[in-house]
C-alpha positions in Angstrom: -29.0 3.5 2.9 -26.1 1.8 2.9 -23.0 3.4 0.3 -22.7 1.4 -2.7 -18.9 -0.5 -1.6 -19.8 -3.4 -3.5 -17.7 -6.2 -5.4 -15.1 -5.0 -7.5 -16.9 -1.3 -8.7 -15.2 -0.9 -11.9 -16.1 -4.2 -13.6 -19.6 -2.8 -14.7 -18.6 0.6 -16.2 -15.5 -2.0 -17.8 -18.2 -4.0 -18.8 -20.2 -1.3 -20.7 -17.5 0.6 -22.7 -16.0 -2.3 -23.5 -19.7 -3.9 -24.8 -20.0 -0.6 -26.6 -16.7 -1.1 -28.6 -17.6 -4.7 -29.4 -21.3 -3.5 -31.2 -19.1 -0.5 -33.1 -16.3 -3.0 -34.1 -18.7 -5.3 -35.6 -20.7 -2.6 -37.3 -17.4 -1.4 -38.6 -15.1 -3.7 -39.3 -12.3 -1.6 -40.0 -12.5 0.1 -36.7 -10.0 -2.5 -35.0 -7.2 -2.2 -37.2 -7.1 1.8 -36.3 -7.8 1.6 -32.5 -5.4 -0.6 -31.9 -2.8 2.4 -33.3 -4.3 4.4 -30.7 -3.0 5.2 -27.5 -5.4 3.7 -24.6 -5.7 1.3 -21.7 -6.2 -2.7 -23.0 -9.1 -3.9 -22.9 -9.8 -7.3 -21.4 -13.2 -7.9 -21.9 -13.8 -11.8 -21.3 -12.9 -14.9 -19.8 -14.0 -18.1 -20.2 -12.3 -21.6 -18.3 -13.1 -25.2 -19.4 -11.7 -28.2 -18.2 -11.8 -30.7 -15.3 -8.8 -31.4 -12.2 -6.4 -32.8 -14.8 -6.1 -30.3 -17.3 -7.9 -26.8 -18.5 -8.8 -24.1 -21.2 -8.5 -20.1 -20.5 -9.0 -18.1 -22.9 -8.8 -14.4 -22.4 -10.0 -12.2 -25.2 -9.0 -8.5 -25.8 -9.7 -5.4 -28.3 -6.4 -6.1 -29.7 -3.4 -7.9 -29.9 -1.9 -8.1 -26.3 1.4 -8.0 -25.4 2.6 -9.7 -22.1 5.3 -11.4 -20.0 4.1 -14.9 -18.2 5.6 -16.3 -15.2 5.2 -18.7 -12.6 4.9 -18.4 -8.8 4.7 -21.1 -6.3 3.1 -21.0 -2.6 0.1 -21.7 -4.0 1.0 -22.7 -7.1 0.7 -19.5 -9.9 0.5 -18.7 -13.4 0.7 -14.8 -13.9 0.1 -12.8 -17.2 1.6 -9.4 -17.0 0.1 -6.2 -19.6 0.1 -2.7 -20.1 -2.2 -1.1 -18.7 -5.5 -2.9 -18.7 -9.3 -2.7 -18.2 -10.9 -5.5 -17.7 -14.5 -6.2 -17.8 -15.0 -10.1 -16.5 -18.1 -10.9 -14.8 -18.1 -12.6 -11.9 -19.7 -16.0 -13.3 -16.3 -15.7 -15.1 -14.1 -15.8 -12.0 -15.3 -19.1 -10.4 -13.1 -21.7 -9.8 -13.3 -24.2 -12.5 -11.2 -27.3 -13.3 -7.4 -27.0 -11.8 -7.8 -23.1 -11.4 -8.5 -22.8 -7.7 -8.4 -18.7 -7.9 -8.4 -15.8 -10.5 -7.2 -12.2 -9.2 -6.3 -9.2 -11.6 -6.4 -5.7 -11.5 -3.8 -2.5 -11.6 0.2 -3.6 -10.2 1.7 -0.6 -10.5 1.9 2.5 -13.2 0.9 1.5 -16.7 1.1 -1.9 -15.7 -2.1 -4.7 -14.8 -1.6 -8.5 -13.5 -3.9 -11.5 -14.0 -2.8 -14.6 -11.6 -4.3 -17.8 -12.1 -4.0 -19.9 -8.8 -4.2 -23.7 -9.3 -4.3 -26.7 -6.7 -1.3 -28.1 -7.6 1.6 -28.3 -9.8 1.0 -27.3 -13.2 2.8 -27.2 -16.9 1.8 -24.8 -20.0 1.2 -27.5 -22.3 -0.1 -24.6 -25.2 -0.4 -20.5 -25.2 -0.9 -18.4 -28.1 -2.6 -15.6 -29.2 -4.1 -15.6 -32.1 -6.6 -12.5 -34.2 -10.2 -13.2 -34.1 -11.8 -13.1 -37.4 -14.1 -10.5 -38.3 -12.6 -8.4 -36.4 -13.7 -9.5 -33.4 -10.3 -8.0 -31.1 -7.9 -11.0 -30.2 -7.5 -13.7 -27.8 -5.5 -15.7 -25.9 -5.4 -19.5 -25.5 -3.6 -21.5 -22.6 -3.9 -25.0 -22.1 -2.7 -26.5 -18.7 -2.0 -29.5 -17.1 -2.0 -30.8 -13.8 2.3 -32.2 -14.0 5.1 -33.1 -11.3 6.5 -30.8 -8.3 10.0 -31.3 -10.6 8.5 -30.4 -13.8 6.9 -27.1 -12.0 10.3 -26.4 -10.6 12.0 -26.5 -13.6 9.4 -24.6 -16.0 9.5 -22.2 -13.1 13.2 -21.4 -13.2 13.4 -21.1 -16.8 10.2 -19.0 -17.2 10.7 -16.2 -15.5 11.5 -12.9 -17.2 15.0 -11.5 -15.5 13.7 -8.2 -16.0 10.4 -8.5 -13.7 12.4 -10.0 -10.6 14.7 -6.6 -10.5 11.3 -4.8 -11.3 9.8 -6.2 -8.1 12.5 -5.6 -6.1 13.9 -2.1 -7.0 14.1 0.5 -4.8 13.0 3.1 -6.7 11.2 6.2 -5.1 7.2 6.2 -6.6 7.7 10.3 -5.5 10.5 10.8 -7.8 12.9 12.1 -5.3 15.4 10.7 -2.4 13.8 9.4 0.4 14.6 11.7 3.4 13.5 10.6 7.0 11.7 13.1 8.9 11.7 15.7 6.4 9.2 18.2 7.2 6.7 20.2 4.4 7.2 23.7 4.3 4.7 25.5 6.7 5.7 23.5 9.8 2.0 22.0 10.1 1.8 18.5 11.7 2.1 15.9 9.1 0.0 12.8 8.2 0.3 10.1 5.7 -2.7 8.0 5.4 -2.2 4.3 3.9 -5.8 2.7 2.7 -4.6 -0.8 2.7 -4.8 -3.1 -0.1 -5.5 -1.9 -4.1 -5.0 -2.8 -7.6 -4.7 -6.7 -7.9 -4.8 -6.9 -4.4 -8.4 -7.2 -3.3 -7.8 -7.6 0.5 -10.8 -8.8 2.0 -14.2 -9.4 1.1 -17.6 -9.2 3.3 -20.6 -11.6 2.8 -22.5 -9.0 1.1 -19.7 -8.0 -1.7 -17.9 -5.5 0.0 -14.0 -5.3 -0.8 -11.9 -4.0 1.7 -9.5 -2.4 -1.1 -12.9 0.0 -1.6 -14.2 0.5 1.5 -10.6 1.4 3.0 -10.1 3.7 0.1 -13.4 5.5 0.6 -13.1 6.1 4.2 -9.7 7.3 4.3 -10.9 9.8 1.4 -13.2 10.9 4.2 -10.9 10.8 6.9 -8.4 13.3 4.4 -11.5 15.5 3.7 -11.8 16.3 7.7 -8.5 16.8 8.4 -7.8 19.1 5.8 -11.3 21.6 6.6 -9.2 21.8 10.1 -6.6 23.5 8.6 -4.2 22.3 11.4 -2.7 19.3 9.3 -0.7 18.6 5.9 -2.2 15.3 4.5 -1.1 12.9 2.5 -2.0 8.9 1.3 -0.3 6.4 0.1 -3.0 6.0 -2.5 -5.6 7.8 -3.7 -7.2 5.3 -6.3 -6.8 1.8 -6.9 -3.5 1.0 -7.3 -1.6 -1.5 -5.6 1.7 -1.0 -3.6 4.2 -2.9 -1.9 4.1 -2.5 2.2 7.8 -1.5 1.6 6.8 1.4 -0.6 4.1 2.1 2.1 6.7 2.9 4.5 8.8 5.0 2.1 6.1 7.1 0.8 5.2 7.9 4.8 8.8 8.8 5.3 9.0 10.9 2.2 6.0 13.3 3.2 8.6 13.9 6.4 5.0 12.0 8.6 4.5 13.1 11.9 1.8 9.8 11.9 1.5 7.4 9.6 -2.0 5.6 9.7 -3.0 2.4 8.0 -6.5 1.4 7.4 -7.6 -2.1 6.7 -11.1 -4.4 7.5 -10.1 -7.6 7.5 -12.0 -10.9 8.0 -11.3 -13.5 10.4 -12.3 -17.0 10.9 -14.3 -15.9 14.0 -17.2 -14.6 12.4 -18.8 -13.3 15.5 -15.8 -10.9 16.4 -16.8 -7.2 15.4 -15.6 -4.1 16.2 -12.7 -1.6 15.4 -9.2 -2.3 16.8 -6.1 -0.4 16.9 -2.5 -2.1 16.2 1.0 -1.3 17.1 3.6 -3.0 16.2 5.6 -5.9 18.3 7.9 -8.3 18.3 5.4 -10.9 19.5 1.9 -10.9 18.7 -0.4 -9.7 21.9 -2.5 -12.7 20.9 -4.3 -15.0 18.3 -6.1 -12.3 17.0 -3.4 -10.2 16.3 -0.7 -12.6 15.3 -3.2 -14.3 11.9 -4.1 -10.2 11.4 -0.4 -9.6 10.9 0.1 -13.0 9.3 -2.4 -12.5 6.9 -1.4 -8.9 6.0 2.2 -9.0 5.7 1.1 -11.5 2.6 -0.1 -8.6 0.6 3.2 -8.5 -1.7 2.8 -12.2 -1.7 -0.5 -12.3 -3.0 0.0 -10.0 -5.6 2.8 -12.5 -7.6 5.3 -10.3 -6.1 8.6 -11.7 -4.7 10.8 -9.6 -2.2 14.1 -10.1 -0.5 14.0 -11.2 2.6 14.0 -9.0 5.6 17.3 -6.7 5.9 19.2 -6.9 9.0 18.2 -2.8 9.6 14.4 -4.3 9.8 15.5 -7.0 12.4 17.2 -4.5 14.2 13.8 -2.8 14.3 12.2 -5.5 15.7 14.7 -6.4 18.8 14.7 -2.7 19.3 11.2 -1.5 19.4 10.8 -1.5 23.3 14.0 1.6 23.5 12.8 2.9 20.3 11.0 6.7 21.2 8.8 6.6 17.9 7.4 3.4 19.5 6.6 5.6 22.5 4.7 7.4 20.4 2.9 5.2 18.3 1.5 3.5 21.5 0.8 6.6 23.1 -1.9 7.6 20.1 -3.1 4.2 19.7 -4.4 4.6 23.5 -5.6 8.0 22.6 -7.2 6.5 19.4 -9.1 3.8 21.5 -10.4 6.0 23.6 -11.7 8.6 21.3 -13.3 5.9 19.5 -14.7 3.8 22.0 -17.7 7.4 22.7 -18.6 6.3 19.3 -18.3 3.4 17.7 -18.4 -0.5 18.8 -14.7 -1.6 19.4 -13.5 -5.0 20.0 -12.6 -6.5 23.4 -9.1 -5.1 24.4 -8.8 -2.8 21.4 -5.7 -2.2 21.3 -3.4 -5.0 20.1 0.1 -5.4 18.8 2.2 -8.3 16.0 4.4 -7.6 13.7 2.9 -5.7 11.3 5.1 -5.0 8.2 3.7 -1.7 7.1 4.6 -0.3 10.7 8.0 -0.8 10.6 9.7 2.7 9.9 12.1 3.0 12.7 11.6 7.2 12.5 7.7 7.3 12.0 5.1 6.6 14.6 2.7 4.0 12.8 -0.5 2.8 13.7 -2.8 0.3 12.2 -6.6 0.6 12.4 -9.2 -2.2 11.7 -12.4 0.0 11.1 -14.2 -3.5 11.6 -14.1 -6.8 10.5 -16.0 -7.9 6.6 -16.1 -11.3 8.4 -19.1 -10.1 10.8 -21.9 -9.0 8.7 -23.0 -5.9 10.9 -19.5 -4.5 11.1 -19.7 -4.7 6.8 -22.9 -3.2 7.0 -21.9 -0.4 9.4 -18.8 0.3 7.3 -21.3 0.5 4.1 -23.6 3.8 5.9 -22.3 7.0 5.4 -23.7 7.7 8.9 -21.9 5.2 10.8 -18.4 6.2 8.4 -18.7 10.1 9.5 -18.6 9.0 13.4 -15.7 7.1 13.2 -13.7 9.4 10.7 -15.2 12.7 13.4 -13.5 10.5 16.2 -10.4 9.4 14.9 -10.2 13.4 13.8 -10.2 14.4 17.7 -7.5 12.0 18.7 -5.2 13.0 15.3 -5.5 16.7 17.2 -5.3 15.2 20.7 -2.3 13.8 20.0 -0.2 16.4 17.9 -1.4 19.1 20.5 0.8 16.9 22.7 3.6 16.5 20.3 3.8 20.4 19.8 3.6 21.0 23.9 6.5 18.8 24.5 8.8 19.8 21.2 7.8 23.9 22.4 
């Protein structure tokens, strides 16, 4: 039977402690006032949109009062409420476009910190927001009334709007490990390294299959596997980027793999694709020029992840250009291709791979000049057997057994040639 990697997990157990606090609270009305002095995620347990393409309601309601900042993004055009730590327990009825809103995406940012981003189909203006204390109490809620308004009326509420504070936030280069980021640094015990990046998390859904399946879960959950296997080897230190759902930049990606001192950094995604008939898994490096269509929207598509998530980056540093013009001299490019081939061919005795598996574009997350990097598409959530393969613990185990042999392929070969 197929594992249960369905739409966004945690909204039903959201959805059931949060229903249980709303029948206490109204059996005891005096139970509000004293949870909300105690310390605890928000809760966010409904949300409700009225309206038509000119102009709509969203209310938001909570356990108590929320506290927020509220910017705009454009490229789609965004409105983005940031909290404390939230958990939110909307139903998906409650997510459907309705009115202007186009889109609704929300979930962890960072530490301590959840997003909600409202996308809209065009310019928009905050005619009203407040937040106001439901009586009896019934937790609070929040009320925002927008209307459809001009590219220069967007432009302007945009540049006035948001917080100074948030852009440095977004930007800063601040270590998640808590230390100075030293390329190549080994762990003690000289055993070959690798960082393992589930792509995606938090706010950042990724992908999502026919059947529900969001490729922020299934990612996770196989490279949970994939850690489990290399570790009962007791050949390899492991690390991930990630280990529950929590979203990070592509930049910290890198960092975190070049913190842990990585030997090999793999990243894990299952994407969708407007060719719905294209299955199979496919191994990236990265490249200068995208190896083909394929490749090139893949790259595209995922180096939109910050993007997506209403955050806004510099632009590329001149060190990462360098990167780019000098891949083809670089050794740990060597190396990156050298596994990918040894990836494909491990895989390819076990699982269904795509024609000419291994591709190349330039991937962000791939870029660490000191680092060999690979990107795996375990399948495609566009083809509905590749999501259902990627559901069976069966099918999971082969790939996770396979891409274990090539892992000790390949550092077998890296210890022969350093000695």
């Amino acid at each position: 039977m197929p594992a249960p990697l369905m739409k966004r997990p945690p909204g039903a157990l959201a959805r059931l402690l949060v229903a249980a606090w709303v029948v206490v609270a109204a059996l005891l009305p005096g139970l509000h006032a004293a949870s909300a002095q105690e310390e605890g995620p928000l809760l966010a347990y409904g949300l409700s949109m009225v309206g038509d393409k000119s102009r709509v309601r969203i209310i938001i309601r909570f356990d108590r009062e929320p506290k927020m900042d509220t910017f705009l993004l454009r490229g789609p055009h965004r409105l983005v409420l940031d909290f404390a730590e939230t958990r939110f327990g909307f139903k998906d009825d409650d997510l459907k476009p309705k009115g202007l809103v186009g889109n609704v995406q929300y979930g962890a940012l960072d530490e301590g910190r959840s997003r909600v981003i409202f996308s809209f189909a065009g310019p928009f203006s905050i005619e009203r927001r407040t937040v106001e204390e439901v009586p009896n109490g019934q937790g609070w809620r929040l009320i925002a009334d927008i209307v459809s308004d001009t590219p220069a009326a967007f432009e302007k509420a945009m540049a006035g709007n948001r917080p100074a504070q948030h852009a440095a936030r977004a930007t800063e280069k601040t270590d998640r490990l808590g230390q100075t980021s030293t390329p190549g640094q080994q762990k003690p015990g000289g055993k070959f390294t690798v960082v393992l990046d589930p792509g995606h998390g938090g706010i950042d859904g990724g992908a999502e299959g026919a059947h529900g399946t969001v490729e922020k879960t299934i990612t996770l959950a196989f490279a949970l596997e994939l850690r489990k296997k290399l570790e009962e080897t007791g050949r390899f230190e492991v690390f991930m980027t990630r280990d529950d759902d929590t979203f990070l930049r592509l930049d910290e990606r890198v960092r975190v793999g070049r913190q842990y001192g990585a030997d090999l950094f793999l990243s894990i995604h299952a994407d969708t694709i407007r060719y719905k008939y294209v299955r199979g898994a496919t191994v990236y490096t990265v490249s200068e020029e995208a190896s083909d269509e394929i490749a090139k929207a893949i790259a595209e598509k995922e180096n939109l992840s910050d993007a997506i998530a209403g955050v806004e980056l510099q632009e590329d540093s001149a060190e990462v250009a360098d990167i780019l013009l000098d891949l083809v001299r670089r050794e740990t490019q060597t190396f990156s291709i050298r596994f990918a081939r040894g990836l494909v061919g491990e895989l390819s005795d076990k699982i269904e791979l795509i024609k000419n598996p291994h591709r190349s574009a330039g991937f962000r997350v791939l870029l660490a000049h000191d680092m060999p990097s690979v990107l795996l598409e375990i399948g495609y959530l566009s083809n509905k057997d590749d999501e259902m393969q990627m559901r069976d613990a069966a099918w999971r185990e082969k790939a996770v057994g396979s891409i274990v042999s090539a892992i000790k392929l390949y550092a077998d070969a890296r210890k022969g040639e350093d000695g």
